[in-house]
N, C-alpha and C positions, 0 to 999 in steps of 0.2 A: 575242428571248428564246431564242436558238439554245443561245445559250451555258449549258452547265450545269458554272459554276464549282464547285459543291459536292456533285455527283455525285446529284442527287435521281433524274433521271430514268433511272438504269440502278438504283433500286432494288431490283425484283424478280429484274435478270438475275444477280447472285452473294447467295446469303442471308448473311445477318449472322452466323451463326455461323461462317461459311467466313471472313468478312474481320477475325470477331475471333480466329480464331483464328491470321491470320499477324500481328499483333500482336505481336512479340516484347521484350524486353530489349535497350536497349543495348549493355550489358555493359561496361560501366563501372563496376561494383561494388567492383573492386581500386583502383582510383585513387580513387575516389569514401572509400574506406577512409583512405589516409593522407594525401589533403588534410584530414578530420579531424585526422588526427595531429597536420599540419603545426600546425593551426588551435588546438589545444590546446596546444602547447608556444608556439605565441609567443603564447598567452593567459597562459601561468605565466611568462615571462620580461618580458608587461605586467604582474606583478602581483596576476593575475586568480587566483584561486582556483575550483575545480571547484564545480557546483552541484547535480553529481551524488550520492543520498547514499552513504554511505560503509557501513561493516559495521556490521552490527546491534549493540548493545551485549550481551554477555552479561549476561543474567537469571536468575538460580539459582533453580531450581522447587522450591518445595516440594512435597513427596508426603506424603498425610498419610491416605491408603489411603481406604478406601472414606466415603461422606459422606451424610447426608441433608440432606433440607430441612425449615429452621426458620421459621417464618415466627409472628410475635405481633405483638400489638398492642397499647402501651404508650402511658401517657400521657404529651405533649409536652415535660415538663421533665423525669422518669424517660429518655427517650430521648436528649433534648440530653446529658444527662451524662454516659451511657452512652457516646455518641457522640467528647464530648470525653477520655474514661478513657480509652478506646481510641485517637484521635489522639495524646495526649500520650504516652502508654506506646509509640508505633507498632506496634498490634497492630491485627491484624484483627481481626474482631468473634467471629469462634468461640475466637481468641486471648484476647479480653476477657471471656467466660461464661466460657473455662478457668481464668484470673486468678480472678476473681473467687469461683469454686469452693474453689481453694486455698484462699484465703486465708477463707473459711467450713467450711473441713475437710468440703466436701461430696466 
């Protein structure tokens, strides 16, 4: 049991932050880089298309200034309707009390 293959028994003679810290980097980071590359372009020449995603879609924000919170409680087929008024017209729902104002000349 002379043999100490895995270094158990010089444990205490170097402490562990000493030996993590000559731990260093290969440094293979640059080649590690364009065999990527490599790997990608003869994935687009198999065929393969990227699974990376892509750019965001622009979404146009509406601003519609400052807002409160409405919160009621309505009964379940007054709301279903409500719900589909606004689906079908594709309004939002402060969209669909606006509608619905108008066209009551409130």
């Amino acid at each position: 049991m002379s043999d100490d293959t895995f270094g158990f028994g010089k444990a205490g003679a170097v402490p562990l932050s000493k030996r993590l810290a000559e731990i260093k980097p290969s440094g293979d980071n640059e080649r590690a880089a364009t065999d990527l590359q490599a790997i990608d372009e003869a994935g687009q020449r198999a065929g393969f298309t990227s699974r990376e995603p892509g750019p965001a879609p622009f979404r146009r924000v509406k601003t519609i200034g400052p807002t409160i919170q409405l919160n009621t409680r309505a009964p379940e087929d007054v709301a279903i309707r409500f719900i589909q008024f606004c689906e079908q017209n594709r309004l939002a729902y402060w969209e669909g009390i606006l509608e619905l104002m108008k066209r009551a000349n409130v």
